[in-house]
N, C-alpha and C positions, 0 to 999 in steps of 0.2 A: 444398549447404548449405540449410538448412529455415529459411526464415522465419517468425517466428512475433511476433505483435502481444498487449500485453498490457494493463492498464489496472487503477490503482491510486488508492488516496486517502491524503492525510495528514487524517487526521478528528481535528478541534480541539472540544474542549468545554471552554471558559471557558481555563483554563493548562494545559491538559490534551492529549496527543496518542493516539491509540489504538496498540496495539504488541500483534502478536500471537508469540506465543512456540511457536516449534516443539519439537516431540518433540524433539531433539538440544541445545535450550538455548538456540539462534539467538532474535534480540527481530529481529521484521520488520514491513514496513508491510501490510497487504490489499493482492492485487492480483491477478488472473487473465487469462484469458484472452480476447482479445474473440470471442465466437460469430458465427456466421453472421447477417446481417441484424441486427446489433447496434452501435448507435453507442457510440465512443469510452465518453461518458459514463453510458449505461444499463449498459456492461460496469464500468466502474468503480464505482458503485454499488449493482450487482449485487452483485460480488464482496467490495464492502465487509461485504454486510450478509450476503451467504451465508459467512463465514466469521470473523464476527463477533458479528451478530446484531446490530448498532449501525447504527440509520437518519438515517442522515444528509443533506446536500442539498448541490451543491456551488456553492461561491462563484464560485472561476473556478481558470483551468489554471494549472497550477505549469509544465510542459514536460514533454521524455523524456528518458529516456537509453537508451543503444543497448549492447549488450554480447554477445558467443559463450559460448558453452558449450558442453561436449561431454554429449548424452545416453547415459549408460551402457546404458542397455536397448536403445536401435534402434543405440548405434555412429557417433551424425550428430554434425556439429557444427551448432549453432541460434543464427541470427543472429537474437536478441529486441531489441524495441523496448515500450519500457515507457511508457505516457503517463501521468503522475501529475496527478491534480485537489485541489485547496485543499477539505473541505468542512465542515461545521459539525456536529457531531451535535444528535440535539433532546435526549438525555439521554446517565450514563454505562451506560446498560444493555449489558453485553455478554455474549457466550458463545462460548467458542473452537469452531471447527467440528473435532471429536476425528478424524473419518473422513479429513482432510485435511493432518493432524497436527499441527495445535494443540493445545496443551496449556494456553493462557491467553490471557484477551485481556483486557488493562489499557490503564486511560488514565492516563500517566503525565505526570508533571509536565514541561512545554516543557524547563526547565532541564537534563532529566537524558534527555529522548528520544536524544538522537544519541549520546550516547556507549554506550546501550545498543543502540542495532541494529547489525549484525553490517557489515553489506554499504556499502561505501562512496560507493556511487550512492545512496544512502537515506539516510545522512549530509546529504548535498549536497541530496537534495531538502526534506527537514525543514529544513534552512538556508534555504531558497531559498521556500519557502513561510514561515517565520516572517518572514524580512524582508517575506514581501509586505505581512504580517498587520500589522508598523509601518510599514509606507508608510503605511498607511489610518491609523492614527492621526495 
């Protein structure tokens, strides 16, 4: 089994969460992969903004989740760990990254983000980081 480490943001601007849209119709959060010599939060950030083009900063950790999958091209199963981070954008400036296959990157209103993303580990995290966002109030 192939382990692999991954790292994401839920990026809030005012009521607003960012959602990027794949070629296939999928709404998902930014997230990739961490590179060599790369902490947690520079790969998260990275990734934010290399497939969004949205700069953002982050507030603090939401947590991970863990989950397999089978890669159809190598034939492996891939035990991924996804670390998701709370961050704040400075604007809605966005632009889906097309070579990676997005096809939109929206910030969509908090009320309607989770019923529009696909994946149910991303539900929970969008949940899990909005409640953080009313603690502090």
């Amino acid at each position: 089994m192939v382990e692999e480490v991954s790292a994401g943001g839920v990026v809030t601007f005012g009521n607003t969460i960012l959602l990027l849209k794949k070629f296939n119709g999928d709404w998902v959060l930014p997230k990739g992969r961490v590179e060599k010599n790369e902490s947690l939060k520079e790969a998260a950030l990275r990734e934010v903004f290399e497939e969004s083009g949205a700069r953002a900063e982050i507030t603090e950790y939401i947590g991970m989740v863990n989950y397999k999958f089978k890669n159809l091209k190598e034939n492996k199963i891939i035990n991924k760990t996804v670390h998701w981070y709370l961050m704040k954008a400075s604007s809605m400036d966005c632009t889906p990254q097309k070579k990676e296959g997005f096809v939109d990157a929206l910030f969509v209103h908090i009320d309607k983000a989770e019923n529009l993303v696909k994946y149910q580990d991303e539900k929970k995290i969008i949940s899990k980081g909005l409640k953080m966002i009313d603690d502090k109030r």
